[in-house]
N, C-alpha and C positions, 0 to 999 in steps of 0.2 A: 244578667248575660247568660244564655246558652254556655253548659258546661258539659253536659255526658256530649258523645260522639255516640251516634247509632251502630254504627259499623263497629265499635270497637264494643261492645259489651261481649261480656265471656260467661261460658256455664257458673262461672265465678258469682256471678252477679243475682241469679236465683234464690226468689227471697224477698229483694229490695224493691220498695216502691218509689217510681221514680218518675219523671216529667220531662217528655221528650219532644223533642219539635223536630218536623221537617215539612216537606212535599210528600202530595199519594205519588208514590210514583205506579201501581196498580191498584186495582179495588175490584175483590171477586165475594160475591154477595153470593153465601147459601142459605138465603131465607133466613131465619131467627140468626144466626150468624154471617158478620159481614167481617173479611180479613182485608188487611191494606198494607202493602209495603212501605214503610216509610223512608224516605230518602232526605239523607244530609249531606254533606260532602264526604261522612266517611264511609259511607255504603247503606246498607238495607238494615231494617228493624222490623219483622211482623207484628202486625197491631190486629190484636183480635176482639173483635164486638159484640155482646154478646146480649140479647134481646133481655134474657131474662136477669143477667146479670146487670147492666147499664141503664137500662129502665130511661129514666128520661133522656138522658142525652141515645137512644139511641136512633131516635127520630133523624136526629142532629147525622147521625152516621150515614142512613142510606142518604141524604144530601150528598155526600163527599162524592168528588170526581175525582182526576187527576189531574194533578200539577195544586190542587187545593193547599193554601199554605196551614197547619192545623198545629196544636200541641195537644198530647194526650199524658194522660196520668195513670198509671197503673202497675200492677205487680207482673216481675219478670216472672216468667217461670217455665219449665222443660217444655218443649214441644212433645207430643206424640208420635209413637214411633211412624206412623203412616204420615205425619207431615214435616216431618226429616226434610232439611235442602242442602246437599251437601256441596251444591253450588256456591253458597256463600259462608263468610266466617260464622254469620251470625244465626245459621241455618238449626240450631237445635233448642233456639231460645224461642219465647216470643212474649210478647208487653198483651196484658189481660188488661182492659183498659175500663177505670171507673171514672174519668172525666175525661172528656173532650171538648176540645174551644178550636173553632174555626177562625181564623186569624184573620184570612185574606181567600178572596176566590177569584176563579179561573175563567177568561172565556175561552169559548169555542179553538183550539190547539191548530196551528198553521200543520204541524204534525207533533206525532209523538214523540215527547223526552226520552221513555223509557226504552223504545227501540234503538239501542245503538247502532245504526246503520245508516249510509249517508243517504241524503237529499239533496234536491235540486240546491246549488251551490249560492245561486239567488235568493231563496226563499231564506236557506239556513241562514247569511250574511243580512240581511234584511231584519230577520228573530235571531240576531247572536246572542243577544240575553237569557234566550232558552235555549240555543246551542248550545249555552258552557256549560246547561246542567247537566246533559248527556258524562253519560262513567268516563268515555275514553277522552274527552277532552280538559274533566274536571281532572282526570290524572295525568293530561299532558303539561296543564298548567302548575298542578303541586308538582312535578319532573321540572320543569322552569324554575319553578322555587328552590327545590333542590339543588342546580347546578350551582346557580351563582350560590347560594349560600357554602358550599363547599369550595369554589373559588377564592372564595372570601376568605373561609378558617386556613386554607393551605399558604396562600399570599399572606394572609399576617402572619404566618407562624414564622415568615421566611423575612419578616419584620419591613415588609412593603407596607407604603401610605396609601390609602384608600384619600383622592383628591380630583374634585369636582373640577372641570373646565369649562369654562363660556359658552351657551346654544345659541347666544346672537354675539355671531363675529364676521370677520370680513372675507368676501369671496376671494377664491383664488385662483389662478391656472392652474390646466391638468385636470386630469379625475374625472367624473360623471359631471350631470350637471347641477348647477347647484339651486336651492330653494333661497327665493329672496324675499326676503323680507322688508316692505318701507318702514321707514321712517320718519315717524310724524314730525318729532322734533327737529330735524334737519330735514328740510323738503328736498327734494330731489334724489336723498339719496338710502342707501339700501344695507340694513344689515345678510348676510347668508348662513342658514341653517347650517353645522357642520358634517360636512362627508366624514370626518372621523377628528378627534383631538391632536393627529399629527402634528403640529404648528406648537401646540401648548403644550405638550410633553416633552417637548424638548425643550420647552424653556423651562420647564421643571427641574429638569436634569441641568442646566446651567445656572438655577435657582440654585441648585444644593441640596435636592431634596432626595437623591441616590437612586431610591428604588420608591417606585409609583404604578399606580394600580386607579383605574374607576371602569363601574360596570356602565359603560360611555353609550347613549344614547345618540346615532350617528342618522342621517339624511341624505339620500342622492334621487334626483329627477334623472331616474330611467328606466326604461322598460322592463315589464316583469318579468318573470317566470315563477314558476312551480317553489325555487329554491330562494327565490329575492322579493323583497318589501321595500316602501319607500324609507321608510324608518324603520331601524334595527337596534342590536346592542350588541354589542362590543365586552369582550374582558379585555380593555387596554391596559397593557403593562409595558412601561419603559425601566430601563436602569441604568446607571453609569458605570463607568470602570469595568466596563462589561463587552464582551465579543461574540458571536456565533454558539460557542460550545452552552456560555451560562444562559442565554436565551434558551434554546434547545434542552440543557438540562432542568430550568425552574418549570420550561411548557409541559413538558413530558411528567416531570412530577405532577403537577396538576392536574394533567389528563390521567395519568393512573390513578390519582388519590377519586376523585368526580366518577369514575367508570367503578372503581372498588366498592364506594359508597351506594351510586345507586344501582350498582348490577351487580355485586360481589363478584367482580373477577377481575383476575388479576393481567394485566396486561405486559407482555414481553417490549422489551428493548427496541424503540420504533426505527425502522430498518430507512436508509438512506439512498436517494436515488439522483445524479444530478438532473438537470431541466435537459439537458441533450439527450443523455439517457433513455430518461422517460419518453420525451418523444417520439426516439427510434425506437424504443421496447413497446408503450401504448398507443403513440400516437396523442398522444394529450398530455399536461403539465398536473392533471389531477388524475391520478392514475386509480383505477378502483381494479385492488391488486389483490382481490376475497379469491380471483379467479384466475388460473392460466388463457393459454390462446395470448401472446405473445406474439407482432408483429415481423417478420421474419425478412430477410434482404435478400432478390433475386436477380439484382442488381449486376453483380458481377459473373452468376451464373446463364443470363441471357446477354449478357455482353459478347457481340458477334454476333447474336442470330440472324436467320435469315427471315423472322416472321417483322417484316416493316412496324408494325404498332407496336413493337416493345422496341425496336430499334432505333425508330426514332427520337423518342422520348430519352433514350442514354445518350444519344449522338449531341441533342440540345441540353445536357449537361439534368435530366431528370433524372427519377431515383425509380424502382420497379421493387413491391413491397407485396405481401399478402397473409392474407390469415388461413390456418389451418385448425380445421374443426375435426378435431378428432372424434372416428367413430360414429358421426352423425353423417354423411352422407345420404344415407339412405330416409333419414329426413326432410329430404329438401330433390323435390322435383325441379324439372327445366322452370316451369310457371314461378315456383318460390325463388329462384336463382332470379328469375325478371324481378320478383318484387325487391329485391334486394338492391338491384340495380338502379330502380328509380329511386331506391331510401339512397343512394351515394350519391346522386346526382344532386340532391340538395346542397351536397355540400362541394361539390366542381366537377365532382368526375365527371369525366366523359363517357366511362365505362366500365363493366366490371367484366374482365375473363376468370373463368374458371375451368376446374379442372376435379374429376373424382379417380379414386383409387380404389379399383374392384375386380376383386378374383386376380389379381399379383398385377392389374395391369391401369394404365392412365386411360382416363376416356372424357370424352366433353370433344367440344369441336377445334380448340387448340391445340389436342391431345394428336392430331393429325396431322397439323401444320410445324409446331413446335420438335428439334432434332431428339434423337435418342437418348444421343450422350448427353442433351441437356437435363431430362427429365432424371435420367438415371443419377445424374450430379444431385439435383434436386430432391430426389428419394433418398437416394445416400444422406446426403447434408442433413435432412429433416427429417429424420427416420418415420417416413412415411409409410401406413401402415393400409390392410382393405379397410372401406367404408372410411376414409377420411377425405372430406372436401377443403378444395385449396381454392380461393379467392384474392384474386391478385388485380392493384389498381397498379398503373403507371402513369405519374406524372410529375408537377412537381413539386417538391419535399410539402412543403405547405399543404397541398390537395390531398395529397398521398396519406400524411396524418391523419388532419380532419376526419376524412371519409371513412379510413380502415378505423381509427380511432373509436368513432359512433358504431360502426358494423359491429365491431366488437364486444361495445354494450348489447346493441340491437342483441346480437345472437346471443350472447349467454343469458338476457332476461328472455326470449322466444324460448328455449333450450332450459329452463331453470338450472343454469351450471353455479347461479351465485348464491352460496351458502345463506341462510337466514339466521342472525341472531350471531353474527360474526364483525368484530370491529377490526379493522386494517389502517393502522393508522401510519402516515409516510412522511419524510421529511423530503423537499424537494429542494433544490440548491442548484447555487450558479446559474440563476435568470440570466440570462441576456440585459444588458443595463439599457439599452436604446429598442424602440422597435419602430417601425416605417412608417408614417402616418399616409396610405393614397388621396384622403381625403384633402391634407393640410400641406403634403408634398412636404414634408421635414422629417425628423426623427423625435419622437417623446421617450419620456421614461417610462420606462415599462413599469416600474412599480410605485417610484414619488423620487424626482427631483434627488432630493435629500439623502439617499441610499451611497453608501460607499463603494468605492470602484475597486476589485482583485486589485490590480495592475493598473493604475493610472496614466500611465503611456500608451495606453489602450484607447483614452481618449478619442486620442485624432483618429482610431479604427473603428466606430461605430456595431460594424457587424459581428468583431472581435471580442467587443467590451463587455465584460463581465460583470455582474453587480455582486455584491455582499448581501445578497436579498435570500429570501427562503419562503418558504412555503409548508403549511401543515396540511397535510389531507386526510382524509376520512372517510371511507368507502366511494372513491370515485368523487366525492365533492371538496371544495376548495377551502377551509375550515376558518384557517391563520397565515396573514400576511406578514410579516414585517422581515428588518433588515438592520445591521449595524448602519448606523447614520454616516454622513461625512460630514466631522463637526467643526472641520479646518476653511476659517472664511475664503481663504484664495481660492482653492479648491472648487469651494462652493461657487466662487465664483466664475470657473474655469468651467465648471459643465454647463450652468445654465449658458454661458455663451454659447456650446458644443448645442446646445437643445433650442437655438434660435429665438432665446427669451433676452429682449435690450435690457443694460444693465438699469434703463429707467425705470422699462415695464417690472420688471423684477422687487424695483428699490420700490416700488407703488405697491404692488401687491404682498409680500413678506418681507420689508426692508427692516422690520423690528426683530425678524429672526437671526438675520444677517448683522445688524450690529452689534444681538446680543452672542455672537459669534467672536466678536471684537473683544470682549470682558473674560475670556479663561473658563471656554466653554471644556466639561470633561467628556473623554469619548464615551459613549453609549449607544444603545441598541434596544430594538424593541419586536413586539409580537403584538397582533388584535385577535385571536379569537371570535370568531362571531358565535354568540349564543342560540340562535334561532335556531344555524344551522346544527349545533351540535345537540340541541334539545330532539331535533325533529326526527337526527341518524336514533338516539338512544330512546327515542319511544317508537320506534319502527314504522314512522311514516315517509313519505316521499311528499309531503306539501306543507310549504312553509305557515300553512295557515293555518295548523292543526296543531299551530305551538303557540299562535299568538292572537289575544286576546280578543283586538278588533282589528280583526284584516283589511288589508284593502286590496279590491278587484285587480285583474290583467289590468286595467284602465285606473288601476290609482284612488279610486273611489271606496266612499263607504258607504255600503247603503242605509245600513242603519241609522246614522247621524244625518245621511246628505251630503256627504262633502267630497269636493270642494261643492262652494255654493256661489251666488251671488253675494253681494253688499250691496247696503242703499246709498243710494248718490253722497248722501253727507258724511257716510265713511271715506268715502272714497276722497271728498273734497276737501277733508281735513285731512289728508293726507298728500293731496296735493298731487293726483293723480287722474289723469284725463282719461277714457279708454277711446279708441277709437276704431269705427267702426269696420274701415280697411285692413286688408290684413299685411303686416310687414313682408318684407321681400326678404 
């Protein structure tokens, strides 16, 4: 077995004859001398060849290309001062090589390994097997190793059980949708991939098993993005005898111990914000809080006006919000002010007004319309300054978020206002326990069923009801879900009615959860972490596919493998499955 690491030898090691293997990752041929970088997982080794020295094998050398798989044998020894690379650790060494053995060869390259720098996103997914050799993704993947391996030494230390849960279990309501799985052995019917161990972690906890941990490979059928996969991982951690504070304080250790380890810093006391809060302050429930520009309320200082489009929108019970961009003004022509307005429209507006402040005075085309005393209220109130532009949507609460919410990212990443190399991390608290479904015309749980209620007389208030749920954030993205459970069966049975689920459909789908509710279930509480996302913040990308292994397309696919794919009829038939050629209504 492969023992030295190329990347790690040291001027230490000059002297030693040794046997190294990798990839060319370069090969620069000066005539009687041929030099090649060799590449392992731990970085670069110079291999130097030398006509008069290698003699027979060096025939064997000008063959070499890159990506050639090779081993060489030879004495370490100083480099020369003019081939000094002070680029790499290994930059003052380099292997004088008296045998070389070609292992494996190379065809013709879809593109270069050695260039780290991206490609067609098709091509790379198609040769992921020579993506991962690329420097930045072989270290995003050791950064994946590293997290959960720190996860793991911090939870045990705190004497949590590291315990597997079922990948083929039964579908349930609620949540994304789910991956179904037939089954052969019982025709007709269907195991489902799990969205997360929810369901089984709490029967852990009424197992008796106190504090539980597994790095949970989870499943949801639904649309991508940048930041989601169909299949991810999880640090799921439940505990009993436990509330709010111990969640929060076992997560937050873990997150400091994980950020210490692999980025030696030390992380301050993660600052608390409720879900109403956040809202009104960003406009979102994942606030990426590296940055000011803080949504501001103008609500009651155009209350009264005489300009009709802010007044109506207060009269039918709307809200009048804006963002103020300090000092930037004078970056943002009329034309850039249009572009901004179509980026809100995505998300309801109807419109965006604004307004600058320049040379002591308001100007824009509202700046006309709108009273004195109001603007002057409005300077005052927000100590508005020259060269800052104000950006105000009116409508309602809902649109009014959304839209200022995105603006707000939009312009600080336009604007580079968001620090780089800065972790923000947020607790966010008191979700809403119900939200509206327009689709399904009822109320769901906004986070699972299963979440405990502030005030349970809050019940019959839907819009009121407050969960015991929370939230981790991490520069603007969504990290960690969980919530104290409600692990009292009446209870439990008391909301699902409230959320329109019959006590049949109910007893059909988790009726095993519910009666082990009956047996002296103890109260507890839980968190999931997702890994992908917190691997992706800590090696500085923004695409979740730059952390895992074999991605899969916007569209779910891989191209590499093929999949999903067809089956032949006899798979199909032995499993008792017809397809048909219509498509369902």
């Amino acid at each position: 077995m492969k023992t030295i690491q190329n990347g790690k030898l040291t001027e230490s090691d000059v002297g030693r004859t040794l046997t190294l293997y990798g990839w060319v990752n370069k090969r620069r041929d000066m005539g009687g001398v041929i030099f090649i970088d060799l590449r392992d997982r731990s970085g670069i080794m110079q291999v130097v060849f030398n006509r008069g020295f290698l003699k027979n094998d060096f025939a064997t050398a000008e063959e070499l290309k890159n990506e050639y798989c090779i081993s060489v044998t030879g004495e370490i020894l100083l480099r020369e001062e003019d081939r000094v690379n002070p680029n790499i650790p290994t930059g003052k060494i380099e292997l004088m090589c008296s045998h070389l053995e070609i292992l494996s060869k190379c065809d013709i390259l879809p593109f270069n390994v050695y260039e780290d720098r991206e490609y067609n996103e098709n091509v790379a997914l198609k040769y992921r097997y020579l993506d991962l050799r690329r420097e930045k993704l072989q270290k995003n993947i050791k950064l994946r190793h590293d997290v959960i391996t720190y996860a793991r030494e911090y939870l045990n230390s705190l004497d949590f059980l590291e315990i597997e849960t079922p990948i083929l279990c039964k579908s349930t309501p609620e949540g994304a949708r789910d991956y179904l799985v037939p089954s052969r052995v019982n025709k007709k019917m269907f195991y489902a991939l799990p969205q997360s161990p929810q369901i089984f972690k709490q029967l852990l906890m009424v197992s008796g098993f106190e504090r539980y941990y597994q790095i949970a490979r989870c499943f949801r059928d639904e649309d991508l993005r940048s930041d989601r996969q169909p299949e991810f991982t999880q640090i799921d951690i439940e505990m009993s005898f436990a509330e709010e504070e111990d969640v929060w304080e076992v997560t937050e250790g873990m997150m400091k111990y994980i950020v210490k380890k692999v980025k030696n810093l030390d992380l301050p006391d993660f600052p608390r914000i409720t879900y109403q809060n956040a809202m009104e302050t960003y406009g979102t429930d994942k606030p990426d809080t590296r940055f000011e520009m803080p949504l501001q309320d103008l609500t009651e200082i155009l209350r009264g006006t005489s300009m009709n489009v802010f007044a109506n929108v207060i009269n039918k019970g709307g809200i009048i919000k804006c963002l103020i961009v300090k000092n930037h003004a004078n970056d943002y022509s009329r034309s850039d002010v249009e572009h901004l307005t179509d980026f809100i429209k995505i998300y309801g507006a109807k419109g965006l007004a604004w307004l600058k402040y320049e040379n002591d005075d308001f100007t824009g085309v509202i700046a006309k319309n709108l009273e004195n005393d109001r603007l002057k209220n409005m300077k005052d109130t927000y100590h508005i300054s020259n060269n800052d532009l104000i950006l105000i949507i009116a409508d309602i609460p809902k649109i009014v978020y959304a839209s200022l919410g995105a603006l707000r990212l939009k312009i600080a990443n336009d604007l580079k206002l968001i620090p780089e190399n800065k972790l923000n991390f947020i607790w966010v608290t008191d979700f809403p326990f119900f939200e509206y479904s327009e689709t399904e015309k009822r109320y769901k749980s906004n986070h699972n069923p299963f979440t405990a209620i502030k005030d349970f007389e809050t019940l019959k208030d839907p819009e009121h009801c407050i969960s015991r749920s929370y939230d981790l954030v991490l520069n603007g993205y969504e990290l960690a879900s969980g919530g104290v459970r409600n692990h009292e069966k009446n209870k439990l049975m008391d909301v699902l009615q409230a959320l329109s689920i019959p006590l049949e459909e109910a007893k059909k789908q988790f009726g095993f959860l519910m009666d082990a509710f009956s047996y002296g279930p103890p109260p507890h509480a839980g968190i999931a972490p997702g890994v992908e996302r917190l691997v992706m913040i800590l090696a500085g990308t923004n695409d979740i596919k730059d952390v895992v292994c074999f991605p899969k397309t916007q569209s779910a696919s891989d191209l590499m493998s093929e999949s999903p794919n067809t089956v032949s009829p006899s798979q199909l038939k032995e499993l008792g499955i017809l397809l048909e050629e219509e498509e369902y209504e």
